[in-house]
C-alpha positions, 0 to 999 in steps of 0.5 A: 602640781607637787615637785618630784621627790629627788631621789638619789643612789649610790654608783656601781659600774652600770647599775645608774642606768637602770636605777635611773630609768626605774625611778624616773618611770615611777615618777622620782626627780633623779639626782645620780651622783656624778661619775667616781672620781678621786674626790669621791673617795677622797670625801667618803675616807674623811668621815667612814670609820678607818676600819670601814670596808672601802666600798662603803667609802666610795657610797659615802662619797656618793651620798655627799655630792648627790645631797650637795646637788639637791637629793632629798631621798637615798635609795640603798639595796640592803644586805643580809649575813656576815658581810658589812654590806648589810650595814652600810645604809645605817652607818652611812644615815648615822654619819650624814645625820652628824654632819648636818644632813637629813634625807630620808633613807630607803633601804631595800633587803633581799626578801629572803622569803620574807615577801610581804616586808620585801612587798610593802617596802617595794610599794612605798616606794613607788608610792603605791602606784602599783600598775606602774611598778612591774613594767618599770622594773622590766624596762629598767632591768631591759636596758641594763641587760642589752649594756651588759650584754654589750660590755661583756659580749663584744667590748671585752671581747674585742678590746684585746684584738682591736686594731686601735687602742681605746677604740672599742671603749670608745664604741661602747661608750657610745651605745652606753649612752644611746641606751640610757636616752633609748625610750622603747623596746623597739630603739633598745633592739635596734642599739643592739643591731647596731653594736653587732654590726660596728663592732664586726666591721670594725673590730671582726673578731679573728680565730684564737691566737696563741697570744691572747689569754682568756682571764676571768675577773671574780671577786668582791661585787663592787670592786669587780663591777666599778671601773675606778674602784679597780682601776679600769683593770678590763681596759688594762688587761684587753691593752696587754692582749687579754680576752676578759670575762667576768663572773658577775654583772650588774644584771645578774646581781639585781635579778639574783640578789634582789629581782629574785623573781626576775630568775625564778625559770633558772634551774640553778642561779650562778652563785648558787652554783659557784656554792655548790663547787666550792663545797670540796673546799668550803661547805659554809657561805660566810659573807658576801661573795666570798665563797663564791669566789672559790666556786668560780676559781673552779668553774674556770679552770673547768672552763679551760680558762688561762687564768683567774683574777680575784679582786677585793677591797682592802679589809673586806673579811670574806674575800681575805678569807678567800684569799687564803684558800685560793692556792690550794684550791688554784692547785687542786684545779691547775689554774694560775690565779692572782689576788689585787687588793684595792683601797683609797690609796691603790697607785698605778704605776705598781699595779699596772706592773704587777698586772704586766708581770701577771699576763706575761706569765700566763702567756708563756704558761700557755704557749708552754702548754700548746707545745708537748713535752714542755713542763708548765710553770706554776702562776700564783702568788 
């Protein structure tokens, strides 16, 4: 018998879990790159162009330490547009190749109505098993929804009201790692059940109380998706009495962005959406998600949200271009908005206070909304 191809990818939150199952159904020895640390980064930094967005940096990092335990090939998602995102699979084949290494690099675009490219490329690589490739990619996108389903639904919803710091990361830790080991329909449905019931028990959701906010999280993919990239800021903000939500996931990011199959039932996809209320604004996509940034500052405070969050990477072209149209576009909405840049040398101490500062902003904006005749004070920065 042949040895397994060693396949590896690069880590963006959740997204291992069902990058991990899909090549393992379609018969791949899956070598993930261990979990982003400080030496992830630290490795990335030393061999990207200075200039290179810090994503790139942290999937170069990625790339080292898997082929440094044994990967053989790299499985990249492709990019089309303005955005860097597009290139960095052949920047990061170019740097590896100086530094000594030579995997086989696979990398997988958006369609973009280009079916029989994107189709070819998709039977490659499952080595032309095609009856196998369907039902791997369902039950691949079937775990990575019910641990989104789970993070966003009752992790991030509860973190703010739990009874016991970090016992709701703790419960989600858990089932995270039930779902990755799960290996039926039937087991995913039952983790399922079984969060529902420990998260009620444990941490019963409560009415709404004056003292928790509602803050979204939108901005740049990577840094919104990868808890080290932002500096686990859901945690931080569930630990100051924050109810989070985000505006994307790792699920609706593969279904919208490569799967686009996976959503064709959807009348309107959610960036396609966000583009469309950002139009007033900026009628133009022009890389990555920065315009849908803008779109989702709208959707939030049309949602009656407290807040938004806008997370980037430092030098990252469409979210600074964001950036610079958010105050006008929070103050033609009313909603109290903040940007947080991110690089490889972001420090705790400063953002935790600069968070802080934010939250307790917005709570006396909103309790000074909740009693009439009191003016609110703008939050912005």
């Amino acid at each position: 018998m042949c040895p397994k191809e060693k396949i590896t990818f690069p880590h963006m939150g959740n997204l291992y879990i069902g990058t991990s199952t899909l090549f393992s159904e379609l018969g791949y020895e899956v070598i993930a790159p261990p979990s982003i640390t400080q030496e992830t980064i630290r490795r990335g930094s030393l061999h990207a162009p200075e200039s290179m967005c810090v994503p790139f940096k942290y999937v170069l990092g990625n790339f080292l330490e898997a082929l440094d335990k044994g990967a053989e090939t790299i499985f990249m998602a492709g990019g089309i547009g303005p955005c860097r995102f597009g290139l960095y699979g052949h920047t990061a084949k170019l740097i590896l190749g100086k530094l000594g290494y030579e995997p086989k690099f696979v990398i997988i675009e958006p369609p973009s109505g280009r079916w029989i490219k994107f189709s070819l490329k998709v039977l490659n690589l499952a080595h032309w098993k095609i009856r196998k490739i369907k039902p791997s990619i369902l039950w691949a996108v079937s775990k990575m929804e019910i641990t989104d389903w789970i993070e966003e639904e009752l992790y991030m919803k509860r973190i703010a009201i739990e009874p016991k710091k970090r016992l709701a990361e703790k419960l989600y830790r858990r089932y995270v790692d039930r779902i990755f080991k799960a290996g039926s329909y039937e087991e995913l449905s039952k983790i399922k059940n079984d969060a529902i019931e420990e998260y009620d028990s444990t941490i019963p959701a409560v009415p709404n109380r004056d003292d928790i906010v509602d803050i979204e999280l939108t901005g740049e993919i990577f840094i919104l998706l990868e808890p080290f990239a932002n500096m686990e800021i859901v945690r931080r903000l569930g630990e100051l009495g924050v109810r989070v939500s985000r505006t994307s996931s790792s699920t609706k990011w593969i279904k919208e962005r490569i799967l686009t199959y996976l959503s064709k039932e959807t009348p309107e996809k959610s960036h396609e959406r966000a583009i469309r209320k950002a139009r007033p604004w900026m009628k133009v996509p022009f890389g990555g998600e920065g315009i849908e940034t803008i779109g989702h500052t709208v959707e939030a405070a049309e949602k009656g949200l407290d807040a938004i969050i806008q997370v980037m990477p430092f030098s990252c072209m469409p979210e600074v271009s964001a950036k610079d149209i958010l105050p006008q576009v929070a103050k033609d909405v009313g909603i109290p908005f903040y940007s947080f840049i991110f690089d490889e040398h972001a420090g705790g101490a400063g953002f935790q206070t600069r968070l802080e500062s934010f939250v307790e902003r917005v709570r006396d904006n909103k309790i000074r909304k909740l009693k009439p005749g009191k003016k609110t004070t703008p939050v912005v920065n």
